[in-house]
Each structure stands twice: as structure tokens, then as C-alpha cells.
mmCIF file of the N, C-alpha and C atoms, coordinates in Angstrom:
data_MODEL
# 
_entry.id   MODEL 
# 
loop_
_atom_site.group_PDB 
_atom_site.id 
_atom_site.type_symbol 
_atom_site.label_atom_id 
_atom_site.label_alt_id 
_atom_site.label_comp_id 
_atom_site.label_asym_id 
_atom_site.label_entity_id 
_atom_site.label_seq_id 
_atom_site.pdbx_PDB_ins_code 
_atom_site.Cartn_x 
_atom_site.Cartn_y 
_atom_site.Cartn_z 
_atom_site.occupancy 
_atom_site.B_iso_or_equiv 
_atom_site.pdbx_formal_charge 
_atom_site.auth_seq_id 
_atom_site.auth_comp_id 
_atom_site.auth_asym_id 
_atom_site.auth_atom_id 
_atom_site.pdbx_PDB_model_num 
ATOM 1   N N  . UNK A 1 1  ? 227.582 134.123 106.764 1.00 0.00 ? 1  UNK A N  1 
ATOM 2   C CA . UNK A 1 1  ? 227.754 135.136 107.781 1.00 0.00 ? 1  UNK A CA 1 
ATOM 3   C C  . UNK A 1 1  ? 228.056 134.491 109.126 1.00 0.00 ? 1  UNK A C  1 
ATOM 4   N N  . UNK A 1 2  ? 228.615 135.725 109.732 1.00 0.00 ? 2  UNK A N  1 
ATOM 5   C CA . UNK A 1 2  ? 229.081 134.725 111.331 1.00 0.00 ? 2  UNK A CA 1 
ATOM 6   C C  . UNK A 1 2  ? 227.711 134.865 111.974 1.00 0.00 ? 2  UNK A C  1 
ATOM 7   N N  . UNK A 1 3  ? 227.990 133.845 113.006 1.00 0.00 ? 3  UNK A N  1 
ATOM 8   C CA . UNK A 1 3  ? 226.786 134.032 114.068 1.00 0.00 ? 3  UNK A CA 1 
ATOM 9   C C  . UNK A 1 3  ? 226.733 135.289 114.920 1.00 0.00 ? 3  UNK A C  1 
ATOM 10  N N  . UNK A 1 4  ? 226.186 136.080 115.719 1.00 0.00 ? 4  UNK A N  1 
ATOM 11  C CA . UNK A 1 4  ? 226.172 137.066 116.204 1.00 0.00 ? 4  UNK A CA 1 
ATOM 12  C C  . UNK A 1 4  ? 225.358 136.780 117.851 1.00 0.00 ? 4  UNK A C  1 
ATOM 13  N N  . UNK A 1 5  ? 225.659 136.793 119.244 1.00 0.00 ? 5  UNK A N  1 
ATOM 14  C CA . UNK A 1 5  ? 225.351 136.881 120.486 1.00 0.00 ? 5  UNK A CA 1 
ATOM 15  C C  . UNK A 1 5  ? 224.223 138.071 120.809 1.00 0.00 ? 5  UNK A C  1 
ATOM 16  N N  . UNK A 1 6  ? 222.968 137.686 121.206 1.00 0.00 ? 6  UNK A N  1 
ATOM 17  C CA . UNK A 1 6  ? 222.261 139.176 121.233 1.00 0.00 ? 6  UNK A CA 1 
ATOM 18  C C  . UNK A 1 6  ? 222.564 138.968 123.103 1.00 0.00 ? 6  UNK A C  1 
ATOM 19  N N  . UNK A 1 7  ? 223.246 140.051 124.061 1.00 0.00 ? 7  UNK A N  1 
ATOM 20  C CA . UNK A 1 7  ? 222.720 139.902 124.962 1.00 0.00 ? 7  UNK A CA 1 
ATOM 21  C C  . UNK A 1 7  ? 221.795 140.931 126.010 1.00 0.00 ? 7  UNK A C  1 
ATOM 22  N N  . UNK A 1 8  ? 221.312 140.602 126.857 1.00 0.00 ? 8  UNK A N  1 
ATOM 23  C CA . UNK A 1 8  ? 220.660 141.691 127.362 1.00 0.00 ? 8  UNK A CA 1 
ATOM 24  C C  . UNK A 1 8  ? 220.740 141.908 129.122 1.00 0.00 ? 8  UNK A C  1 
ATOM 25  N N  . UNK A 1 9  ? 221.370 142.820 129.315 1.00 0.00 ? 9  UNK A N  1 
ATOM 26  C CA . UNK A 1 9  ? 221.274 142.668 130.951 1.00 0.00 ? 9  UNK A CA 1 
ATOM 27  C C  . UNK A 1 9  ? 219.816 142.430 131.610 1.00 0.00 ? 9  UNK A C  1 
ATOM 28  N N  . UNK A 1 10 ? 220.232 141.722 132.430 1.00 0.00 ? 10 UNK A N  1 
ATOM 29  C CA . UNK A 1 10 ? 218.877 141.296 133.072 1.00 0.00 ? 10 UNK A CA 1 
ATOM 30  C C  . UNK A 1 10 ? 218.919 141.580 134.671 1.00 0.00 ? 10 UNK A C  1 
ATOM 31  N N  . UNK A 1 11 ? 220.025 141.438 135.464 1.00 0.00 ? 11 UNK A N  1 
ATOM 32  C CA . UNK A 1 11 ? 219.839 141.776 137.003 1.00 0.00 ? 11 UNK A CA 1 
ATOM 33  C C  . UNK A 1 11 ? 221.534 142.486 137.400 1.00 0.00 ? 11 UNK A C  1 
ATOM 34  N N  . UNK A 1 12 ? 221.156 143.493 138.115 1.00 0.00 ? 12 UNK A N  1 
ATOM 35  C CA . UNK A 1 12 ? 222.064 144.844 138.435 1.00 0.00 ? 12 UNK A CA 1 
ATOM 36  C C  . UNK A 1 12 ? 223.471 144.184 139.274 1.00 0.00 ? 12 UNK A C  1 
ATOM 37  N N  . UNK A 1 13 ? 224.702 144.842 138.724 1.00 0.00 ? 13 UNK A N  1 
ATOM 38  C CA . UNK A 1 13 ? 226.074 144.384 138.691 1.00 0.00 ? 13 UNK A CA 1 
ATOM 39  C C  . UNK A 1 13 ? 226.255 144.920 140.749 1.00 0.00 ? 13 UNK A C  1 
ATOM 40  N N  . UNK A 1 14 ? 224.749 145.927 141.253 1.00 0.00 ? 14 UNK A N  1 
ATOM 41  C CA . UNK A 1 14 ? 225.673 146.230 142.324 1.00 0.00 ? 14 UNK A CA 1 
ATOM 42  C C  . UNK A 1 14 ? 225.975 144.983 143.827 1.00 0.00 ? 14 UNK A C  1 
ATOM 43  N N  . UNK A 1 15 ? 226.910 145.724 143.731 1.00 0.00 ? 15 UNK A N  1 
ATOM 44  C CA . UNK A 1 15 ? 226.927 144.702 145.212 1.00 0.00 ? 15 UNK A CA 1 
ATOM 45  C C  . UNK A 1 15 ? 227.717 143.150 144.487 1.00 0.00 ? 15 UNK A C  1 
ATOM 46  N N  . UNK A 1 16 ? 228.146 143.590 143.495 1.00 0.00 ? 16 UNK A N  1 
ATOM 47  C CA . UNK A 1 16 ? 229.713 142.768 142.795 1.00 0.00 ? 16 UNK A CA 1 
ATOM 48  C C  . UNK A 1 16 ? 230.923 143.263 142.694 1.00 0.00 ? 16 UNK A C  1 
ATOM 49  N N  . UNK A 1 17 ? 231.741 142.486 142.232 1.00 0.00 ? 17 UNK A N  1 
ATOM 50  C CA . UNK A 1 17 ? 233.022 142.994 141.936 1.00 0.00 ? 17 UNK A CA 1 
ATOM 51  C C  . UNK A 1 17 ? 232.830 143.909 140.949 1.00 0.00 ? 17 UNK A C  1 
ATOM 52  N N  . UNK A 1 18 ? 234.414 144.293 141.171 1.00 0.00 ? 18 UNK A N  1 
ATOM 53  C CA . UNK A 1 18 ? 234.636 145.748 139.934 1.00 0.00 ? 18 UNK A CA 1 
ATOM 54  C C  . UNK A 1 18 ? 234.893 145.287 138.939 1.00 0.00 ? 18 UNK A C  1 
ATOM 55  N N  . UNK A 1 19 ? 235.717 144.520 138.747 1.00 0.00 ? 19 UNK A N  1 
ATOM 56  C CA . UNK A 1 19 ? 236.300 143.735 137.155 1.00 0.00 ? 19 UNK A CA 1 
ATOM 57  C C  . UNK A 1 19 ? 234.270 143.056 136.532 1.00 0.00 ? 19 UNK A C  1 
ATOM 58  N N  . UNK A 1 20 ? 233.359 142.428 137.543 1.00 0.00 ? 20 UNK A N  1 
ATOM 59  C CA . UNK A 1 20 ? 232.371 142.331 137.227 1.00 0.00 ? 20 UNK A CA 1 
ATOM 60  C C  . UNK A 1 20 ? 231.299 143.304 136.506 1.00 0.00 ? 20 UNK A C  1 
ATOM 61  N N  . UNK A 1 21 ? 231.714 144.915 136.742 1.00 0.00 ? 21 UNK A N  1 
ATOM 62  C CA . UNK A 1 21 ? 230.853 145.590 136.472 1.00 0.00 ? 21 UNK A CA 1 
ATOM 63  C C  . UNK A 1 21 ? 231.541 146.039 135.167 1.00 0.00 ? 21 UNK A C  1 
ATOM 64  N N  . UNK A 1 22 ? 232.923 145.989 135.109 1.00 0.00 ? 22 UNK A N  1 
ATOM 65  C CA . UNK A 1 22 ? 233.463 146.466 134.101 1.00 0.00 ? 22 UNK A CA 1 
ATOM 66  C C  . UNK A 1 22 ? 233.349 145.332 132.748 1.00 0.00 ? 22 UNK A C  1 
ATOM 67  N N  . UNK A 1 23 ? 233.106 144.566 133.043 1.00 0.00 ? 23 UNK A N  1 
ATOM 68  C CA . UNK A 1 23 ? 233.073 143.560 131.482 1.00 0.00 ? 23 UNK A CA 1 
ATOM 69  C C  . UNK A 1 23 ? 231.546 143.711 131.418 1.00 0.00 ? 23 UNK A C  1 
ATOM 70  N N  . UNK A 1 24 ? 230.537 144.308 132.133 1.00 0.00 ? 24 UNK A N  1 
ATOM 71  C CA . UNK A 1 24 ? 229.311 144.505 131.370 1.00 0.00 ? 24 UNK A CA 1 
ATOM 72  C C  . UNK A 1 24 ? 229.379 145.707 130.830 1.00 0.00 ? 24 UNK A C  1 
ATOM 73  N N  . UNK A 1 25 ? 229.902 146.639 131.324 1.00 0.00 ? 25 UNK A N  1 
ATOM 74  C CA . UNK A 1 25 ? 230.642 147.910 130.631 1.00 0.00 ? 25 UNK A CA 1 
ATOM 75  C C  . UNK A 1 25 ? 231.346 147.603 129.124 1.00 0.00 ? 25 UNK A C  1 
ATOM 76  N N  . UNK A 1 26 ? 232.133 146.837 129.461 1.00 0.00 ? 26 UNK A N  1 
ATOM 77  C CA . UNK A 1 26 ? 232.558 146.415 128.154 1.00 0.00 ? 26 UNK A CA 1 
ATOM 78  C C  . UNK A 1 26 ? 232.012 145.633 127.002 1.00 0.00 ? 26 UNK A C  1 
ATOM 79  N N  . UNK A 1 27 ? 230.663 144.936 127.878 1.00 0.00 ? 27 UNK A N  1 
ATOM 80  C CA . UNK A 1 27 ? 229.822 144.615 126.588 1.00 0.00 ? 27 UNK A CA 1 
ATOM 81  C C  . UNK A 1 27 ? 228.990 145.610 125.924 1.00 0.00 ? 27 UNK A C  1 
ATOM 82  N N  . UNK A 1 28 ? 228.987 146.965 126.351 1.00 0.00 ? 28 UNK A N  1 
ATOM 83  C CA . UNK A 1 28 ? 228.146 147.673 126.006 1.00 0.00 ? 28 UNK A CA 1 
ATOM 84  C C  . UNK A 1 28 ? 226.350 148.119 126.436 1.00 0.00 ? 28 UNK A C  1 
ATOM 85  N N  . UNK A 1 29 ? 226.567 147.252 128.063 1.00 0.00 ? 29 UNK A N  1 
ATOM 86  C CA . UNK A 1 29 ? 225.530 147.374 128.606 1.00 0.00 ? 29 UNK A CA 1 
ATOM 87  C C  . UNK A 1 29 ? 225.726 148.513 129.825 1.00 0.00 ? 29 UNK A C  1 
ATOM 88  N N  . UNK A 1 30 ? 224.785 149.276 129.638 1.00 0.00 ? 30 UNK A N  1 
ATOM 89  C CA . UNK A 1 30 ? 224.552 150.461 130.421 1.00 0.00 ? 30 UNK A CA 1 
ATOM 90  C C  . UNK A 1 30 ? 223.689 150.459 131.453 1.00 0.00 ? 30 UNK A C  1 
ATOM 91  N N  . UNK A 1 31 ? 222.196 149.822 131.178 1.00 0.00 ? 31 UNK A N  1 
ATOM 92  C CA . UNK A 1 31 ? 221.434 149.949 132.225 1.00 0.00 ? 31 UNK A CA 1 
ATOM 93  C C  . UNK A 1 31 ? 220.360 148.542 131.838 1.00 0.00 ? 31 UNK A C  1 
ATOM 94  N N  . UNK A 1 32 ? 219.582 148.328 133.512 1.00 0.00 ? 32 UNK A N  1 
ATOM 95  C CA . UNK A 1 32 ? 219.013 147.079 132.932 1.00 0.00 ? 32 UNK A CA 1 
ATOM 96  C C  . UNK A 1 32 ? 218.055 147.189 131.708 1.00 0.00 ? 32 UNK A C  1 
ATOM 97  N N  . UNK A 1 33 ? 217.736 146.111 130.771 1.00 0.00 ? 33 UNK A N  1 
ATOM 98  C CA . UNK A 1 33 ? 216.937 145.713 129.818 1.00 0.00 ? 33 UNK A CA 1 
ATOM 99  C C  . UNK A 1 33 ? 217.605 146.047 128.481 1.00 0.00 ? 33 UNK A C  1 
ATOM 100 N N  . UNK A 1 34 ? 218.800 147.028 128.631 1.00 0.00 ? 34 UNK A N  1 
ATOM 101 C CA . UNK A 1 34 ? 219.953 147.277 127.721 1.00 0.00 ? 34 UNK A CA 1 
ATOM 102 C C  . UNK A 1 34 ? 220.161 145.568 126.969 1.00 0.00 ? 34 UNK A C  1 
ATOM 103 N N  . UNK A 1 35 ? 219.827 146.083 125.320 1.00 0.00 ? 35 UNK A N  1 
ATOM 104 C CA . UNK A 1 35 ? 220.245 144.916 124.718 1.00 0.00 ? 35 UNK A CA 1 
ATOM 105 C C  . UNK A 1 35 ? 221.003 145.155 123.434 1.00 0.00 ? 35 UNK A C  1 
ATOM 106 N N  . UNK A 1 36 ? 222.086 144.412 123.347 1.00 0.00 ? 36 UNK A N  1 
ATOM 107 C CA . UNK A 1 36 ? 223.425 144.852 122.512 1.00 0.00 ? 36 UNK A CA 1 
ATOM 108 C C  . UNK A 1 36 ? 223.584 143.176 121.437 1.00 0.00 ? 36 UNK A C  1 
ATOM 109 N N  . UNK A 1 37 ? 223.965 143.339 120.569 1.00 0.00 ? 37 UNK A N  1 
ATOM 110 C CA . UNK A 1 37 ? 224.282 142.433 119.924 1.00 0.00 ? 37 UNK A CA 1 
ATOM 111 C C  . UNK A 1 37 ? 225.568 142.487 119.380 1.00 0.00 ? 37 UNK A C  1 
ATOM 112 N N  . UNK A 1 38 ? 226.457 141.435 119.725 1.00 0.00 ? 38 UNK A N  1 
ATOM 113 C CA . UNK A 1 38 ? 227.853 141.171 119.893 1.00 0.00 ? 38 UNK A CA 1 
ATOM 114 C C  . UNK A 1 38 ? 228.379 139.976 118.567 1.00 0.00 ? 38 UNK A C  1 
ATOM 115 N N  . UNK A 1 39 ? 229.693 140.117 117.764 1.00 0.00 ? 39 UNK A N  1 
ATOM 116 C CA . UNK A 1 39 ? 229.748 138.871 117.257 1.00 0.00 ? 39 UNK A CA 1 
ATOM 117 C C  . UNK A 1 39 ? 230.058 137.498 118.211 1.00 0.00 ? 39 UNK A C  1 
ATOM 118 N N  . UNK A 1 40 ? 230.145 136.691 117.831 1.00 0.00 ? 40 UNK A N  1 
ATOM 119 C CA . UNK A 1 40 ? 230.423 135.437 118.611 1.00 0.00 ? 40 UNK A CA 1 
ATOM 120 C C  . UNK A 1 40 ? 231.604 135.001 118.400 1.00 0.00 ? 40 UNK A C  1 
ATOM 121 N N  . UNK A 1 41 ? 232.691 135.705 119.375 1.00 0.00 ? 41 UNK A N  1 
ATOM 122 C CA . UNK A 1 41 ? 234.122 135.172 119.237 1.00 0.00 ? 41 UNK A CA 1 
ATOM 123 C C  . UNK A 1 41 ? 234.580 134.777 120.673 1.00 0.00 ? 41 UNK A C  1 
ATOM 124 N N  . UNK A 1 42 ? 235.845 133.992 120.978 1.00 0.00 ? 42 UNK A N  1 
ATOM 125 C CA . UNK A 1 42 ? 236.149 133.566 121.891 1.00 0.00 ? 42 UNK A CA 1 
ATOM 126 C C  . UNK A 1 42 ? 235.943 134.439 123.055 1.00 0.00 ? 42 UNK A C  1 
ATOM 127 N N  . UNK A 1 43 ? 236.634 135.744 122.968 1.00 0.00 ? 43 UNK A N  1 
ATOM 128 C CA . UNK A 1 43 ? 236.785 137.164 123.390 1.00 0.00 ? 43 UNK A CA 1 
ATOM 129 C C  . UNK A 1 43 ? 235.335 137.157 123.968 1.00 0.00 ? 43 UNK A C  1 
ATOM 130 N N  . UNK A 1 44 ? 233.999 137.464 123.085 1.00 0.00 ? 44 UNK A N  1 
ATOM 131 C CA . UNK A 1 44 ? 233.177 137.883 124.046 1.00 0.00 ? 44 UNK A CA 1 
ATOM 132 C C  . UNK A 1 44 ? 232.242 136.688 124.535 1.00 0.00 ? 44 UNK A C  1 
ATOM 133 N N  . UNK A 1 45 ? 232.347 135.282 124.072 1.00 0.00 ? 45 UNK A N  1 
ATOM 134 C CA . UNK A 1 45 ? 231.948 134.195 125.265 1.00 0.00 ? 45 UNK A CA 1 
ATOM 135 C C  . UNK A 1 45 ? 232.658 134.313 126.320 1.00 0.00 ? 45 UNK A C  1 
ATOM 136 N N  . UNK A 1 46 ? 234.205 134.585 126.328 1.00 0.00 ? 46 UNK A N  1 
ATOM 137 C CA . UNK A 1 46 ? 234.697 134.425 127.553 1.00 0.00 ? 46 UNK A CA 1 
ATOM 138 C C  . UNK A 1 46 ? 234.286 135.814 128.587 1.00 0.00 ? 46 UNK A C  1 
ATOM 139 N N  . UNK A 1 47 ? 233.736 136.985 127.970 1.00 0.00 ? 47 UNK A N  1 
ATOM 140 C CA . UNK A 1 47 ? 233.127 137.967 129.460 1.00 0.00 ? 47 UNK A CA 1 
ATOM 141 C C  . UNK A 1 47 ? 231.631 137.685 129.523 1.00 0.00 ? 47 UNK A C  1 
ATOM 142 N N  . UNK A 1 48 ? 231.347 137.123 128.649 1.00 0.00 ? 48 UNK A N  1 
ATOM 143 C CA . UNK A 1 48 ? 229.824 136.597 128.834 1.00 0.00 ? 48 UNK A CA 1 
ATOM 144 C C  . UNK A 1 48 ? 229.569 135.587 130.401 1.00 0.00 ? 48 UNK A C  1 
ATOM 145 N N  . UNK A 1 49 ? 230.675 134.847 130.055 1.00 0.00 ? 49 UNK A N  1 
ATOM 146 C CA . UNK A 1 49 ? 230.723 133.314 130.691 1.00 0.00 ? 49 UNK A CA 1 
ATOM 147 C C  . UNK A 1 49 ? 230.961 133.854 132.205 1.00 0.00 ? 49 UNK A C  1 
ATOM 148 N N  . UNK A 1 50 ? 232.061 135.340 132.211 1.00 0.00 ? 50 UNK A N  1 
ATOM 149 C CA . UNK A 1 50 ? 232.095 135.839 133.724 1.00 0.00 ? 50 UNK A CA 1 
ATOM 150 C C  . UNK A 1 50 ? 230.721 136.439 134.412 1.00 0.00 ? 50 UNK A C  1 
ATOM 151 N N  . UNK A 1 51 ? 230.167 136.843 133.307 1.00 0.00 ? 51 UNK A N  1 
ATOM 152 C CA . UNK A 1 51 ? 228.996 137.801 134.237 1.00 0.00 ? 51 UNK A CA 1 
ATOM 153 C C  . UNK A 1 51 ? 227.497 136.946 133.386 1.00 0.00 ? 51 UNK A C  1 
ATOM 154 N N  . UNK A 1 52 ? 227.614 135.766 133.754 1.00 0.00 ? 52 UNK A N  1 
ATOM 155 C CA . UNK A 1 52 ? 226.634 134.758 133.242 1.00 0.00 ? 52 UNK A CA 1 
ATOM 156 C C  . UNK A 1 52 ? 225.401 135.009 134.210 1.00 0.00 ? 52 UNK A C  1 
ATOM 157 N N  . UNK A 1 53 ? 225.421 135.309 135.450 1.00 0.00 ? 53 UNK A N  1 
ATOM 158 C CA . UNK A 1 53 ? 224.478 135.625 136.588 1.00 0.00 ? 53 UNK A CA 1 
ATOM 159 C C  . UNK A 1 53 ? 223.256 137.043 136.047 1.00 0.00 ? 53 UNK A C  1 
ATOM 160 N N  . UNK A 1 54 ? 224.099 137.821 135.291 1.00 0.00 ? 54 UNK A N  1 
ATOM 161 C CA . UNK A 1 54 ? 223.912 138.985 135.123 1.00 0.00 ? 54 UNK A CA 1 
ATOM 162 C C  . UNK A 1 54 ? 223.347 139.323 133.957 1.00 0.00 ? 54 UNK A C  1 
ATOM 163 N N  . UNK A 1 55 ? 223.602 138.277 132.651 1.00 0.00 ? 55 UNK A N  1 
ATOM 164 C CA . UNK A 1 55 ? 222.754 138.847 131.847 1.00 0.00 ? 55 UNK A CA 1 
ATOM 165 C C  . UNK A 1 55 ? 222.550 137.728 130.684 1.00 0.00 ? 55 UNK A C  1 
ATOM 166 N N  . UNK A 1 56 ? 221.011 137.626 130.203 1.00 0.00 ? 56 UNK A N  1 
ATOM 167 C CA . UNK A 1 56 ? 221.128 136.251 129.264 1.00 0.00 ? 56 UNK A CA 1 
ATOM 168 C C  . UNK A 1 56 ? 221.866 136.672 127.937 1.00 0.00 ? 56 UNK A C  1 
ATOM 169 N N  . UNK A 1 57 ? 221.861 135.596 127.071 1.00 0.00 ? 57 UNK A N  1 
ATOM 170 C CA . UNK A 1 57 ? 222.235 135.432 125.802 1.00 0.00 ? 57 UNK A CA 1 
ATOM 171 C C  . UNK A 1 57 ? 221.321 134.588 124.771 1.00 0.00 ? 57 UNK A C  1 
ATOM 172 N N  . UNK A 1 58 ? 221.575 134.868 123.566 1.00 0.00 ? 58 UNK A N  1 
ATOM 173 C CA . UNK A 1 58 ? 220.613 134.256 122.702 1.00 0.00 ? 58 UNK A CA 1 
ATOM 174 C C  . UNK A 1 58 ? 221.398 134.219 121.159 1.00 0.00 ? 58 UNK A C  1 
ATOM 175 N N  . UNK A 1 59 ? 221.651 133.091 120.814 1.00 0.00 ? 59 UNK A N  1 
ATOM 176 C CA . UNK A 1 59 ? 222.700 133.144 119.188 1.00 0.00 ? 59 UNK A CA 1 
ATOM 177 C C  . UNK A 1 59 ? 221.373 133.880 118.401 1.00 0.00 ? 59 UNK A C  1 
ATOM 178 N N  . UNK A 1 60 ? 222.028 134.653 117.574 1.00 0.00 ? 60 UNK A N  1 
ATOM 179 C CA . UNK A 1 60 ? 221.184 134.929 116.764 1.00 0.00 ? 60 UNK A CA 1 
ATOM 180 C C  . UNK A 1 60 ? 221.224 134.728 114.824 1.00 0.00 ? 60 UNK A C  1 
ATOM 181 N N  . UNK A 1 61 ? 220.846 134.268 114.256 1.00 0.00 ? 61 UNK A N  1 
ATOM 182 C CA . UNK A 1 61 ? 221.966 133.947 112.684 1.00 0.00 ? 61 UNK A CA 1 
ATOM 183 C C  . UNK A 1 61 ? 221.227 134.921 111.878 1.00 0.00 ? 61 UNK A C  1 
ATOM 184 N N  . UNK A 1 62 ? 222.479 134.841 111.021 1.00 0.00 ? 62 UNK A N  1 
ATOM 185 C CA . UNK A 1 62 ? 222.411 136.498 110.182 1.00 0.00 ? 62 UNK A CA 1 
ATOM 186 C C  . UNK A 1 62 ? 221.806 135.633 108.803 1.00 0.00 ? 62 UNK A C  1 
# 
């Protein structure tokens, strides 16, 4: 099985950019403590890696 990214917002997008608020949008995070589990592809390390301030990560194996 692939590996899978659990992440979880941890501190609030305001008072950032817009493209910033929108790739936590696009991870599927809504509000803080929101935790989503993502596969691990280039695609979502690379919006992870933008809004790295904003929310941890943790590999998780299936």
C-alpha cells in the first residue's frame, strides 16, 4: 500500500496570502484541529511544503 500524509491544521491562515488560504482549502482543511488524511504524492507535498507554518504532518503506513 502507498504511504498516506495525515495532516492537521494547527495555526489560522488569517492575516496571509490568498493562494495561502486556498491550498489549505484545497487540502481539505476547514477549521483549526481539522485533520484530513491525504495520499503522499508529489502534488500534495508540494502544498504541504507552501503552508508548512500552518499545519503539521505525520506519514502514516497503511
Amino acid at each position: 500500500m502507498a504511504n498516506r500524509l495525515r495532516i492537521t491544521y494547527v495555526r489560522s491562515a488569517i492575516g496571509y496570502n490568498v493562494k495561502q488560504k486556498r491550498t489549505v482549502l484545497a487540502l481539505g482543511l476547514h477549521n483549526l484541529g481539522d485533520v484530513v488524511e491525504q495520499d503522499d504524492t508529489p502534488v500534495i507535498r508540494g502544498m504541504v511544503d507552501k503552508v508548512s507554518h500552518l499545519v503539521q504532518v505525520q506519514e502514516v503506513e497503511q
